[in-house]
N, CA, C and O atoms as CSV, one atom per row, in Angstrom:
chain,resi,resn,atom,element,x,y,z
A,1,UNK,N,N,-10.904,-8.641,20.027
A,1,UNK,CA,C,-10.816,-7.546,19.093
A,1,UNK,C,C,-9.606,-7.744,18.184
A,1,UNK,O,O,-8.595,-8.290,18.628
A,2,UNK,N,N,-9.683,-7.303,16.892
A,2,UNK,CA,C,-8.542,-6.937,16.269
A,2,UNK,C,C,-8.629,-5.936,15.209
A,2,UNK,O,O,-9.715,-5.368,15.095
A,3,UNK,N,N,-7.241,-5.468,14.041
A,3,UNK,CA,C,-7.126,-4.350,13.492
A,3,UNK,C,C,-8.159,-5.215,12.006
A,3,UNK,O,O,-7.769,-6.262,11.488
A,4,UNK,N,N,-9.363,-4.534,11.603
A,4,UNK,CA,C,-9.710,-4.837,10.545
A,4,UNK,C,C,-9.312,-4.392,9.499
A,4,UNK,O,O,-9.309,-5.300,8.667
A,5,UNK,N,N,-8.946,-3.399,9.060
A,5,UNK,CA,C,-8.680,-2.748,7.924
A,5,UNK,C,C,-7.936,-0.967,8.141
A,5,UNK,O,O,-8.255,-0.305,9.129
A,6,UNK,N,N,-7.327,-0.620,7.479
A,6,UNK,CA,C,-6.751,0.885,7.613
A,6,UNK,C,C,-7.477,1.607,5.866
A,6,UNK,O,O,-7.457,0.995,4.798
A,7,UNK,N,N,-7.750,2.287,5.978
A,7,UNK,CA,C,-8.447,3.071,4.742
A,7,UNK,C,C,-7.672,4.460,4.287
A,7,UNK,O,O,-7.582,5.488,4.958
A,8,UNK,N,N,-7.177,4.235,3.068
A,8,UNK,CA,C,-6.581,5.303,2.062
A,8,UNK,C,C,-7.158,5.924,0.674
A,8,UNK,O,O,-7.401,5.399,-0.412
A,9,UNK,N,N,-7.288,7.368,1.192
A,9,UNK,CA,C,-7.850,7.672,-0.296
A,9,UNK,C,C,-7.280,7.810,-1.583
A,9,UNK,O,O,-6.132,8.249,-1.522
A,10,UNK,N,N,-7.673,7.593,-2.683
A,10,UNK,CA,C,-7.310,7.247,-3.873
A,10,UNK,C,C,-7.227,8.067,-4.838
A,10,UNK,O,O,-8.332,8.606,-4.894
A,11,UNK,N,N,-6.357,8.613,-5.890
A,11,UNK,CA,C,-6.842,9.582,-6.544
A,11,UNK,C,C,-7.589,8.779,-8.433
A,11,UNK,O,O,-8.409,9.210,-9.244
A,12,UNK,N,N,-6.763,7.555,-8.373
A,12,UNK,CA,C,-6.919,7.128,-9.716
A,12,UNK,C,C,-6.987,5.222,-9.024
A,12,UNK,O,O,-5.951,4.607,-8.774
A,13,UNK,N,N,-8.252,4.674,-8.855
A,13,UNK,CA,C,-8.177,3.475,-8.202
A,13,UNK,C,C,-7.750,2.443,-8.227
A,13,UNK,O,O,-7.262,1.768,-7.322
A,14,UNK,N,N,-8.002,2.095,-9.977
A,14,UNK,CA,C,-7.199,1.285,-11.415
A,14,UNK,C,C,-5.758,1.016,-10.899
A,14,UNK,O,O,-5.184,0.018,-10.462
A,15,UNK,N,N,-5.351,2.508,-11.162
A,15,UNK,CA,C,-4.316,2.313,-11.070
A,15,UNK,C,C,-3.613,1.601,-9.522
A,15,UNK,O,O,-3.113,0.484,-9.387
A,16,UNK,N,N,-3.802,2.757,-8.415
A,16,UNK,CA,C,-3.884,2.224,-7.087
A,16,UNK,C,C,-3.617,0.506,-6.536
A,16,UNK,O,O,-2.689,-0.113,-6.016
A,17,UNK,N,N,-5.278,0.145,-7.085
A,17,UNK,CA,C,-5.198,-1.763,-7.130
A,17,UNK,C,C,-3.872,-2.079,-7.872
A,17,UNK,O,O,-3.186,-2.914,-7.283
A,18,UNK,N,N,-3.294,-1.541,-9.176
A,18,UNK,CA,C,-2.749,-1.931,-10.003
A,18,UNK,C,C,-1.328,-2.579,-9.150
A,18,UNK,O,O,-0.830,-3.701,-9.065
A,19,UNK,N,N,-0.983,-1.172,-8.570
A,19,UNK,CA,C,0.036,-0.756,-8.162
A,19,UNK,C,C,0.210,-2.308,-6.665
A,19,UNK,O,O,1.094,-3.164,-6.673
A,20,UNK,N,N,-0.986,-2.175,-5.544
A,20,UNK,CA,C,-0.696,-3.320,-4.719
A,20,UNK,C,C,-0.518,-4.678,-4.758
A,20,UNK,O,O,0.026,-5.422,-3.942
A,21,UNK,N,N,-1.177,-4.964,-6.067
A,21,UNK,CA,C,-1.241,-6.172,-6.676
A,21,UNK,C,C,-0.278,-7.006,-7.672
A,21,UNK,O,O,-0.281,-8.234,-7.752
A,22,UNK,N,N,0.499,-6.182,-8.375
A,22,UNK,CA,C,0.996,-6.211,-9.798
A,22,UNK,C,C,2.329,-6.081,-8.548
A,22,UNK,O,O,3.092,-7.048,-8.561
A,23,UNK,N,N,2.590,-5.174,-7.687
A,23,UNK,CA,C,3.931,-4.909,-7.184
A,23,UNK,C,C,4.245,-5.926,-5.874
A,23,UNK,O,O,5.190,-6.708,-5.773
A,24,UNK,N,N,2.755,-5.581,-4.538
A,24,UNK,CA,C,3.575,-6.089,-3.540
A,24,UNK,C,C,2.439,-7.544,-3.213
A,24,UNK,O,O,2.268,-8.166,-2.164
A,25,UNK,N,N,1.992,-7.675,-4.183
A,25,UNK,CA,C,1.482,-9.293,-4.500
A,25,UNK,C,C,-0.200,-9.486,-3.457
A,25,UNK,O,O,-0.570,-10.635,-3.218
A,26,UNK,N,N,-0.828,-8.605,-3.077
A,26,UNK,CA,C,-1.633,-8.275,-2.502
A,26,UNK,C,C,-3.202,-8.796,-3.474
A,26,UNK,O,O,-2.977,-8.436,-4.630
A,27,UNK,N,N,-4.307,-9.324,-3.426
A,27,UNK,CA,C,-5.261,-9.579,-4.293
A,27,UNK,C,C,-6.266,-8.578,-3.898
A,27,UNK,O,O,-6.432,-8.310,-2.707
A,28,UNK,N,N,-7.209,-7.790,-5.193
A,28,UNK,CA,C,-8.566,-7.299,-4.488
A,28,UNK,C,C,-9.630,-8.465,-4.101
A,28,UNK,O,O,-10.143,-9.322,-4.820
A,29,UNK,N,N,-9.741,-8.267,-3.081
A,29,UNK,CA,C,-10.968,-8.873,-2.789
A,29,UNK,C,C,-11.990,-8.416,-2.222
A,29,UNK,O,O,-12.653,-9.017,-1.377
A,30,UNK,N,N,-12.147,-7.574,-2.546
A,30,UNK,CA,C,-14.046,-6.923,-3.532
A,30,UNK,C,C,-13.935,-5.610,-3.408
A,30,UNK,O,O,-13.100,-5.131,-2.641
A,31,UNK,N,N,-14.689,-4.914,-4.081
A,31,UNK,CA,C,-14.940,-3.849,-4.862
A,31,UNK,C,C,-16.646,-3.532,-4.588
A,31,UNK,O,O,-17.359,-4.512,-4.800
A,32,UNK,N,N,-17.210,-2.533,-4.234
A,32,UNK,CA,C,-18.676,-1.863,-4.699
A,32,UNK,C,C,-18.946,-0.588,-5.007
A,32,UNK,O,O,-19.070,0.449,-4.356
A,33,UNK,N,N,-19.011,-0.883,-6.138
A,33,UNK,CA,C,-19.781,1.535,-6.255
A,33,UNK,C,C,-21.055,2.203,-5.198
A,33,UNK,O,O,-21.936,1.706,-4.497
A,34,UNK,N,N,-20.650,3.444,-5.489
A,34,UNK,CA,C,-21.786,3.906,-4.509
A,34,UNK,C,C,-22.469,5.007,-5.693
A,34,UNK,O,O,-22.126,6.187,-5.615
A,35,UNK,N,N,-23.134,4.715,-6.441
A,35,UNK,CA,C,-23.689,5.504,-7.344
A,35,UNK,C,C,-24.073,7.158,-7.063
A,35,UNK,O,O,-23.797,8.213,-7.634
A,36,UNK,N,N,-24.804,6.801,-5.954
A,36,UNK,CA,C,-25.379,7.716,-5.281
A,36,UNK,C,C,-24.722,8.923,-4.667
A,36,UNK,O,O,-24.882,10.118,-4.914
A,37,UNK,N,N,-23.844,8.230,-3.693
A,37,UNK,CA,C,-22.758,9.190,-3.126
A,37,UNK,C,C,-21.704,9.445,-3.947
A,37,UNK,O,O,-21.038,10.455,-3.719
A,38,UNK,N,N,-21.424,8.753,-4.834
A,38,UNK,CA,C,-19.887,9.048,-5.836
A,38,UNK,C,C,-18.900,8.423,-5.616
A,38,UNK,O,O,-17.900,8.711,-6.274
A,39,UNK,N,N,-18.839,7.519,-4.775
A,39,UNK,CA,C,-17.187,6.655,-4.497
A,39,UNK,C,C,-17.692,5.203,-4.981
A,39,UNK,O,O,-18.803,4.739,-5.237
A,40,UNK,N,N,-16.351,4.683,-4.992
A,40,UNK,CA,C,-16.558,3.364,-4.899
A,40,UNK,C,C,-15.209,2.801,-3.911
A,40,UNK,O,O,-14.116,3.348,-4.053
A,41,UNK,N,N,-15.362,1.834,-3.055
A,41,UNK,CA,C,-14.391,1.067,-2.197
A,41,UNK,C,C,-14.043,-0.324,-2.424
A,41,UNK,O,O,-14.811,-1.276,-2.558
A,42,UNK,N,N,-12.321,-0.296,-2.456
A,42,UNK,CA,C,-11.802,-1.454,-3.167
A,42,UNK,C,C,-11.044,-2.105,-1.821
A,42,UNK,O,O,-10.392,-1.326,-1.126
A,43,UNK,N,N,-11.104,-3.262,-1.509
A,43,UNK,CA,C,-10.166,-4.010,0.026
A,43,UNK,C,C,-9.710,-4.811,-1.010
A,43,UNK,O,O,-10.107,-5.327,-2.055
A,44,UNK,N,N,-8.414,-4.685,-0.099
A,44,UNK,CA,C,-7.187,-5.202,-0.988
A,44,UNK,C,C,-6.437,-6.216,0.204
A,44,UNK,O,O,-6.735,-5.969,1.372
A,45,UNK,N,N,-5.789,-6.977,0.022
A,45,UNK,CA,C,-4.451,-7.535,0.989
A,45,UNK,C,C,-4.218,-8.692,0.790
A,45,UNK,O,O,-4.445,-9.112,-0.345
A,46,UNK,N,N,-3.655,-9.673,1.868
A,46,UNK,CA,C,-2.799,-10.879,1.965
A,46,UNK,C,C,-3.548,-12.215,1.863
A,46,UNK,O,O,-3.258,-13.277,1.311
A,47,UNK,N,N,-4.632,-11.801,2.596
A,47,UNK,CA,C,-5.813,-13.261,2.758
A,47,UNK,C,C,-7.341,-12.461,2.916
A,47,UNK,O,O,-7.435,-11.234,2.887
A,48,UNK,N,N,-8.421,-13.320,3.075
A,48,UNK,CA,C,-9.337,-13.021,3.407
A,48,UNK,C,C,-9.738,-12.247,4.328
A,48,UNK,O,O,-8.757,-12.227,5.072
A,49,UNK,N,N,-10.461,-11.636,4.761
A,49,UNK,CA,C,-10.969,-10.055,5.665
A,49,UNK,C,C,-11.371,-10.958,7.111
A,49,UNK,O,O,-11.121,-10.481,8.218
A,50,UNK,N,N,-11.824,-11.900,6.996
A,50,UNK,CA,C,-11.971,-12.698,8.038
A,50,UNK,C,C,-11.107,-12.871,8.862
A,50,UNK,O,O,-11.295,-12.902,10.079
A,51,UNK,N,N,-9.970,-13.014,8.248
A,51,UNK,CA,C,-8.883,-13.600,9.052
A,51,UNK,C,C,-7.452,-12.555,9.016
A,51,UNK,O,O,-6.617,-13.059,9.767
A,52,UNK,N,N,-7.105,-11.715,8.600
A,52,UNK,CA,C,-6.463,-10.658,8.085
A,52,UNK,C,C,-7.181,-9.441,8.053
A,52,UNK,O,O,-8.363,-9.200,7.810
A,53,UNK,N,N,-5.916,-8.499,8.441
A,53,UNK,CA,C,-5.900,-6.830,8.167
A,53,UNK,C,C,-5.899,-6.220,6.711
A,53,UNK,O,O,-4.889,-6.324,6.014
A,54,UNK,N,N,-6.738,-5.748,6.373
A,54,UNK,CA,C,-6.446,-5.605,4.828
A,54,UNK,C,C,-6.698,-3.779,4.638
A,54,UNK,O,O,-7.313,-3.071,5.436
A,55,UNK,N,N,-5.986,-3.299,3.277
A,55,UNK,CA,C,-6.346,-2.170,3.444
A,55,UNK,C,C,-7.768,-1.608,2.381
A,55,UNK,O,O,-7.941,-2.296,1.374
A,56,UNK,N,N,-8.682,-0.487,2.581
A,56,UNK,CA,C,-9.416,-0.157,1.969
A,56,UNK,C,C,-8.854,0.868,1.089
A,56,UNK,O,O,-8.180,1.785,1.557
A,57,UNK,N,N,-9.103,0.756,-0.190
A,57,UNK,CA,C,-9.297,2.258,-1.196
A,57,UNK,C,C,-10.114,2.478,-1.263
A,57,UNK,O,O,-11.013,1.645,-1.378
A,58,UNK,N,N,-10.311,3.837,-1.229
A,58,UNK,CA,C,-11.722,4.622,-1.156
A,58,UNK,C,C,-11.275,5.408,-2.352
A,58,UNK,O,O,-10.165,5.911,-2.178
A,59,UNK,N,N,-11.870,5.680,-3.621
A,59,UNK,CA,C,-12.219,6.559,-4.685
A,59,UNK,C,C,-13.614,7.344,-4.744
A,59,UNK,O,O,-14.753,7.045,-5.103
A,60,UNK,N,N,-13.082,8.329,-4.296
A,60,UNK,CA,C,-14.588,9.352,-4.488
A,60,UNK,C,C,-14.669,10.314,-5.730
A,60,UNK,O,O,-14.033,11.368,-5.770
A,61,UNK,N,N,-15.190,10.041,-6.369
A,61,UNK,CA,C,-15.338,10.131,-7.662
A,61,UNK,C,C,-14.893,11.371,-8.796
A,61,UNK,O,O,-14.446,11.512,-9.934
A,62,UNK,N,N,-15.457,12.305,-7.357
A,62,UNK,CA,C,-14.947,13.656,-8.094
A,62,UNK,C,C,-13.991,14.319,-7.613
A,62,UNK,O,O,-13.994,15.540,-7.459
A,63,UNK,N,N,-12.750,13.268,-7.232
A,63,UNK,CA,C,-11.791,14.032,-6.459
A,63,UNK,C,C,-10.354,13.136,-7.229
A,63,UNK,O,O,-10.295,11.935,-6.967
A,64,UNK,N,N,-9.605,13.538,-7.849
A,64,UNK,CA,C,-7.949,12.779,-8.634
A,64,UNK,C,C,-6.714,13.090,-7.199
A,64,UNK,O,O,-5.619,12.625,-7.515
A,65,UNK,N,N,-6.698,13.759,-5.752
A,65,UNK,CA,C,-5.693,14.317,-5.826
A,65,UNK,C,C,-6.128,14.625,-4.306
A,65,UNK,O,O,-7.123,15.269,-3.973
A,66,UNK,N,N,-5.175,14.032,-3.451
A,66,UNK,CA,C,-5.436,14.482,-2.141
A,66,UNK,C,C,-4.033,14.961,-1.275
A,66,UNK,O,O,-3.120,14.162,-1.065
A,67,UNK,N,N,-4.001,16.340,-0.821
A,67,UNK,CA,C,-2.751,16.265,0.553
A,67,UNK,C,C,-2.930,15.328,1.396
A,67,UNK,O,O,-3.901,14.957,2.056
A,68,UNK,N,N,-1.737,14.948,1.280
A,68,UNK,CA,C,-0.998,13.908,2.494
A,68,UNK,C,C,-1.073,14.503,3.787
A,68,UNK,O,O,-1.122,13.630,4.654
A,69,UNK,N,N,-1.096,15.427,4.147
A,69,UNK,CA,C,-0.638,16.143,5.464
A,69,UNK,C,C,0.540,15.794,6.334
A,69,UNK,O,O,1.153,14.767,6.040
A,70,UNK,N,N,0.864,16.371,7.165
A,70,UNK,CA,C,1.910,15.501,8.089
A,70,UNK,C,C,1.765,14.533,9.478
A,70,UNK,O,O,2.647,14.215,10.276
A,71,UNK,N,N,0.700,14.276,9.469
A,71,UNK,CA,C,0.253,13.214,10.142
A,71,UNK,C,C,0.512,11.596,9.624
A,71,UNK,O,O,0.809,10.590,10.267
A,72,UNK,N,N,0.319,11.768,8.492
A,72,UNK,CA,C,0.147,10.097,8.323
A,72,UNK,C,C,1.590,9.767,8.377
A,72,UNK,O,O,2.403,10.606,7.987
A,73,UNK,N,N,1.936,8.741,8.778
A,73,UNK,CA,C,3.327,7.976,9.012
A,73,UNK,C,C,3.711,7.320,8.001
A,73,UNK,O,O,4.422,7.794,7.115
A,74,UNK,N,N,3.030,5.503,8.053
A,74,UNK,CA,C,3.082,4.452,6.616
A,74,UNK,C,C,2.950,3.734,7.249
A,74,UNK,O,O,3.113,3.688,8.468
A,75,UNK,N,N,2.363,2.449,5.975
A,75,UNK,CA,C,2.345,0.872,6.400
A,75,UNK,C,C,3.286,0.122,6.393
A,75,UNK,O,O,3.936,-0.131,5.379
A,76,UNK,N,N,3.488,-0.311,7.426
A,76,UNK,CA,C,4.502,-1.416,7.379
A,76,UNK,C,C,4.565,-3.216,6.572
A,76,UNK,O,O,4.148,-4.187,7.203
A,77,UNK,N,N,4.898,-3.290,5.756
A,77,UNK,CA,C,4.921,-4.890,5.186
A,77,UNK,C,C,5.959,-5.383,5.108
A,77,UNK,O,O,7.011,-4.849,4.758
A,78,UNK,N,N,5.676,-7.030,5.597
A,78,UNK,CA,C,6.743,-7.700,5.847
A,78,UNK,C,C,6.945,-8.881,4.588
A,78,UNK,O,O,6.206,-9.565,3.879
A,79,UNK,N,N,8.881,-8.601,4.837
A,79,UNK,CA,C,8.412,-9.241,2.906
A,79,UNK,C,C,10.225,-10.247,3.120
A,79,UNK,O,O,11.213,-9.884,3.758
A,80,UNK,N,N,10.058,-11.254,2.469
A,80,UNK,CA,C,11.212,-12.241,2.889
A,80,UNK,C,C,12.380,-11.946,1.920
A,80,UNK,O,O,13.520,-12.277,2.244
A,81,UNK,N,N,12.089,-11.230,0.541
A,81,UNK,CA,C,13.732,-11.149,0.484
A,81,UNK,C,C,13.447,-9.279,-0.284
A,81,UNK,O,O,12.819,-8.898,-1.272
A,82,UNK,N,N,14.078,-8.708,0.530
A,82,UNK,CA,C,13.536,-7.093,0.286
A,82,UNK,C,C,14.627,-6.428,-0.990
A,82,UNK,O,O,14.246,-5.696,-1.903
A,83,UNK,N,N,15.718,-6.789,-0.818
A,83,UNK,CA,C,16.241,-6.649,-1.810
A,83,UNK,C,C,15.850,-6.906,-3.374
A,83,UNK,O,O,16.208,-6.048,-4.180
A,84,UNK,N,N,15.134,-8.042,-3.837
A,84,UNK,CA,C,15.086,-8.437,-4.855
A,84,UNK,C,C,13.402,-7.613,-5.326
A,84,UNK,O,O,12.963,-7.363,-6.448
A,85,UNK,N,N,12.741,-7.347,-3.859
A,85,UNK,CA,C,11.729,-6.895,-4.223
A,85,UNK,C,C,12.018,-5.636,-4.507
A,85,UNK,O,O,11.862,-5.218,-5.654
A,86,UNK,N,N,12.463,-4.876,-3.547
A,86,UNK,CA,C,13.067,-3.052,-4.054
A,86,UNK,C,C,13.310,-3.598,-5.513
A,86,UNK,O,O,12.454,-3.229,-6.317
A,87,UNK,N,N,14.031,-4.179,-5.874
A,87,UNK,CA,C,14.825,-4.449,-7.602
A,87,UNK,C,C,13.759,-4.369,-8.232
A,87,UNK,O,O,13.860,-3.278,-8.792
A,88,UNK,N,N,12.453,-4.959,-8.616
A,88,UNK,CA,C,11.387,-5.420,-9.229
A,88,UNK,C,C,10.965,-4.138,-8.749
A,88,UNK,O,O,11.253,-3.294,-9.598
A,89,UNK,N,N,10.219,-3.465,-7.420
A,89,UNK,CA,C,9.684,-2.437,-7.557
A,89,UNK,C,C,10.646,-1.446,-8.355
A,89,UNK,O,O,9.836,-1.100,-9.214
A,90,UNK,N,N,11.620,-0.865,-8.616
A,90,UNK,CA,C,12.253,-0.060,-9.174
A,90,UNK,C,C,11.969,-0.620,-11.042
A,90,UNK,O,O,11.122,-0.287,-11.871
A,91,UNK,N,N,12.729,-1.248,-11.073
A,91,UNK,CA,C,11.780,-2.178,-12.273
A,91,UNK,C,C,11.049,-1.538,-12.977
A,91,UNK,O,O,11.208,-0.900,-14.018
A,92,UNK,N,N,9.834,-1.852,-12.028
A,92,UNK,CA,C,8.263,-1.570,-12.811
A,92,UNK,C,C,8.209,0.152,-12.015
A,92,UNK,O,O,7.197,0.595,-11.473
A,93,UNK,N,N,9.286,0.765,-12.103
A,93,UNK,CA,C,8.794,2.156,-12.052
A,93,UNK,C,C,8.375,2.854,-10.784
A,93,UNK,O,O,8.028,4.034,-10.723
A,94,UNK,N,N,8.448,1.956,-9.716
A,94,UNK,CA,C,7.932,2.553,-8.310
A,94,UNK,C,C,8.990,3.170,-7.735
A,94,UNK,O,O,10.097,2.649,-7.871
A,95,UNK,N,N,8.840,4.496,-6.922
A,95,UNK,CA,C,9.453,5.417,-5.938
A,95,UNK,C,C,9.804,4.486,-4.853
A,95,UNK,O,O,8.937,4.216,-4.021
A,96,UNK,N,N,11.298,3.822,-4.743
A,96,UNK,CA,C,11.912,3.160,-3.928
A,96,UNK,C,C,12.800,4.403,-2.978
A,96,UNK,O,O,14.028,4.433,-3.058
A,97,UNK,N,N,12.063,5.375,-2.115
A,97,UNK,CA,C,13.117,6.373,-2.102
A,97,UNK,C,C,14.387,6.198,-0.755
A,97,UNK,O,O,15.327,6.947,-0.490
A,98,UNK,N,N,13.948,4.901,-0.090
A,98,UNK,CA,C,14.908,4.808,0.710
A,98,UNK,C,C,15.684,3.022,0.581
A,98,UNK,O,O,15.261,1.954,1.022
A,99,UNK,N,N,16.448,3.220,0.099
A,99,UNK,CA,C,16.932,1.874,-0.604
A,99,UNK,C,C,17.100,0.642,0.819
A,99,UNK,O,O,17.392,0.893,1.989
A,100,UNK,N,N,16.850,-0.459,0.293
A,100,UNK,CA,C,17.071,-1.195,1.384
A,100,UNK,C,C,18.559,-1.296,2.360
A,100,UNK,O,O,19.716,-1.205,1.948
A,101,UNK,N,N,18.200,-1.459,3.414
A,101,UNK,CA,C,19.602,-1.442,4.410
A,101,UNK,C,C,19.381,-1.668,5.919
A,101,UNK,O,O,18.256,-2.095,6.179
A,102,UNK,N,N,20.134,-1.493,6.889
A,102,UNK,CA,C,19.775,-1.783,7.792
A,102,UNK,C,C,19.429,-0.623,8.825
A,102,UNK,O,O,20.425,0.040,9.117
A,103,UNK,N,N,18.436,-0.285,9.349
A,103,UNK,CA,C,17.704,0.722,10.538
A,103,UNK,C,C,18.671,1.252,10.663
A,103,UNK,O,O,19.589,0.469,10.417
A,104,UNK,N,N,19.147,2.573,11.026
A,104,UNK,CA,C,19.938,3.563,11.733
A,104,UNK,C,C,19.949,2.670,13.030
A,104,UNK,O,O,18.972,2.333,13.698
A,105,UNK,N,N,21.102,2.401,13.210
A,105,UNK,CA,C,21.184,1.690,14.676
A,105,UNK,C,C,20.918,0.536,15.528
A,105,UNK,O,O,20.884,0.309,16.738
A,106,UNK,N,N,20.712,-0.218,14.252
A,106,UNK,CA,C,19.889,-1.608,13.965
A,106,UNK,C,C,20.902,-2.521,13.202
A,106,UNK,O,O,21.897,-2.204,12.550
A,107,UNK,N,N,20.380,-3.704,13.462
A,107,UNK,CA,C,19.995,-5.068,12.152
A,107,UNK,C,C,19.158,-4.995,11.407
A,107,UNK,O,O,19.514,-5.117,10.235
A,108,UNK,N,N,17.797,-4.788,11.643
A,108,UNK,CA,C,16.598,-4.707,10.896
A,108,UNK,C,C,16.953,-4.407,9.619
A,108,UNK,O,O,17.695,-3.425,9.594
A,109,UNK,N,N,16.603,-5.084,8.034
A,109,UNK,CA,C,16.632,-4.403,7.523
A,109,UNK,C,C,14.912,-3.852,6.564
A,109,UNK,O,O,13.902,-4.449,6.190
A,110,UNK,N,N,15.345,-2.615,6.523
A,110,UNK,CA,C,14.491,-2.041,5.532
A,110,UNK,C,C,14.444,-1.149,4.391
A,110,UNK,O,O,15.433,-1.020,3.670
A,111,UNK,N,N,13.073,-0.359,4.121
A,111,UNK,CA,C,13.330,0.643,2.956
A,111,UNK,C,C,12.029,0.847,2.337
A,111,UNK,O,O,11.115,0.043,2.152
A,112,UNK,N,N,12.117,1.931,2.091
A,112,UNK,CA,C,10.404,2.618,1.793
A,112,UNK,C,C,10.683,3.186,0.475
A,112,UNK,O,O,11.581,3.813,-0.087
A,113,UNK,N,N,9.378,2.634,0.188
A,113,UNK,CA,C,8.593,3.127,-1.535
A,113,UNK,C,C,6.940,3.725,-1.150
A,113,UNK,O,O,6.143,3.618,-0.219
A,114,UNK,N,N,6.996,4.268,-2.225
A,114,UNK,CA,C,5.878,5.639,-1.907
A,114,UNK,C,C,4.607,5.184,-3.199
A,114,UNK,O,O,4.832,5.378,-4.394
A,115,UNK,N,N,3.508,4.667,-2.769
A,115,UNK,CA,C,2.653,4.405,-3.998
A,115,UNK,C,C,1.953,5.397,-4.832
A,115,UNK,O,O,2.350,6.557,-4.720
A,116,UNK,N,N,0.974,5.153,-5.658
A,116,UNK,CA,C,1.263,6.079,-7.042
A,116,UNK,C,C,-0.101,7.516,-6.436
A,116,UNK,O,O,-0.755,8.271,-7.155
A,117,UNK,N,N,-0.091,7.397,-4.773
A,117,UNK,CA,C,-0.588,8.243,-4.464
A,117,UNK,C,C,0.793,9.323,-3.474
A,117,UNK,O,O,0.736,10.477,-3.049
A,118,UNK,N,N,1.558,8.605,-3.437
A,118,UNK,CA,C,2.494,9.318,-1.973
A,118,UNK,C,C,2.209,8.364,-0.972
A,118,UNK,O,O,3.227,8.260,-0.288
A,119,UNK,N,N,1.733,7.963,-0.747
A,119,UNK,CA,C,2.116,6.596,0.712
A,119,UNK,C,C,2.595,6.457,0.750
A,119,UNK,O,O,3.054,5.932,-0.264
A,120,UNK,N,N,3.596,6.615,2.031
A,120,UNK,CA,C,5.026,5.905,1.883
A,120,UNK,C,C,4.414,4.462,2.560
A,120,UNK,O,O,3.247,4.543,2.944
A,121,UNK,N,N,5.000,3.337,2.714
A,121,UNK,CA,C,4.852,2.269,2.856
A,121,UNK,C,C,6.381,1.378,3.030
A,121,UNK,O,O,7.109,1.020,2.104
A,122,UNK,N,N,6.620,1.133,4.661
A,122,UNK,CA,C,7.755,0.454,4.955
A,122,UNK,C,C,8.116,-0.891,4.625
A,122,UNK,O,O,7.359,-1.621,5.265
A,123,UNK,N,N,8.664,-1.361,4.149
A,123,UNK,CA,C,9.418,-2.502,3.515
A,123,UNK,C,C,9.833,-3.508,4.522
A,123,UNK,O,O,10.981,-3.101,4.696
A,124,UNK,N,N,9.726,-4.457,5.252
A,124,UNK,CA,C,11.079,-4.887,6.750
A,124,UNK,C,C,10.731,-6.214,6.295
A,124,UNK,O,O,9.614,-6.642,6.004
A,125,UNK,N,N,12.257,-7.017,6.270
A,125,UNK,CA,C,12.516,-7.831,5.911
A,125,UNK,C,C,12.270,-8.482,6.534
A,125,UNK,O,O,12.465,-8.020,7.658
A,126,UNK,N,N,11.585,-10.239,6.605
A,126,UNK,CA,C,11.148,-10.807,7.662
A,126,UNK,C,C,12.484,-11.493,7.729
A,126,UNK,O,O,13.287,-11.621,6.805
A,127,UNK,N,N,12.625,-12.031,9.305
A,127,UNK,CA,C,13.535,-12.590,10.460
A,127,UNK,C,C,13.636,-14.200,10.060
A,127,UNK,O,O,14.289,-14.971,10.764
């Protein structure tokens, strides 16, 4: 067994892809509408679905705008120099709201940015 995919809803999808791709270097690899039902679903990530966890956007058509609730936590991505990436995400305009540094009580370092839905999404520097 393993983790296939985690699924997030979307309010604007364009943009969404824009945002994983253009920022944390992620490719779509594929896209289908659902005419019928009103969404369409975009998988996004690192490598192929075969071999990798990737995440789904789901855009349902007649919806721009979803509560977060307080359940969801964030994704974690591991990224080799986090500093320069926070820089570039800030850059191009992304909610870097916890600047890179090291864990409360840690080495680790990290730092979370929030995508152009509210996801927060953890940053940790690889070892």
């Amino acid at each position: 067994m393993r983790l296939l995919h985690t699924m997030l809803r979307v309010g604007d999808l364009d943009r969404s892809i824009a945002f994983y791709t253009h920022h944390l270097g992620m490719q779509l690899l594929r896209k289908s509408d659902n005419p019928q039902y009103r969404y369409t679903l975009a998988f996004i990530g690192y490598g192929a679905e075969q071999n990798t966890t990737v995440l789904e956007l789901t855009h349902n058509w007649d919806t721009d705008h979803y509560d977060l609730g307080s359940a969801y936590g964030h994704i974690a991505i591991g990224v080799d120099d986090i500093y320069a990436l926070c820089a570039k995400l800030e850059q191009g305009g992304a909610d870097v709201y916890r600047k890179p540094g090291p864990v409360l009580g840690g080495k680790t370092v990290i730092a979370f940015v929030r995508d152009p839905d509210g996801y927060a999404i953890e940053l940790i520097e690889n070892k």
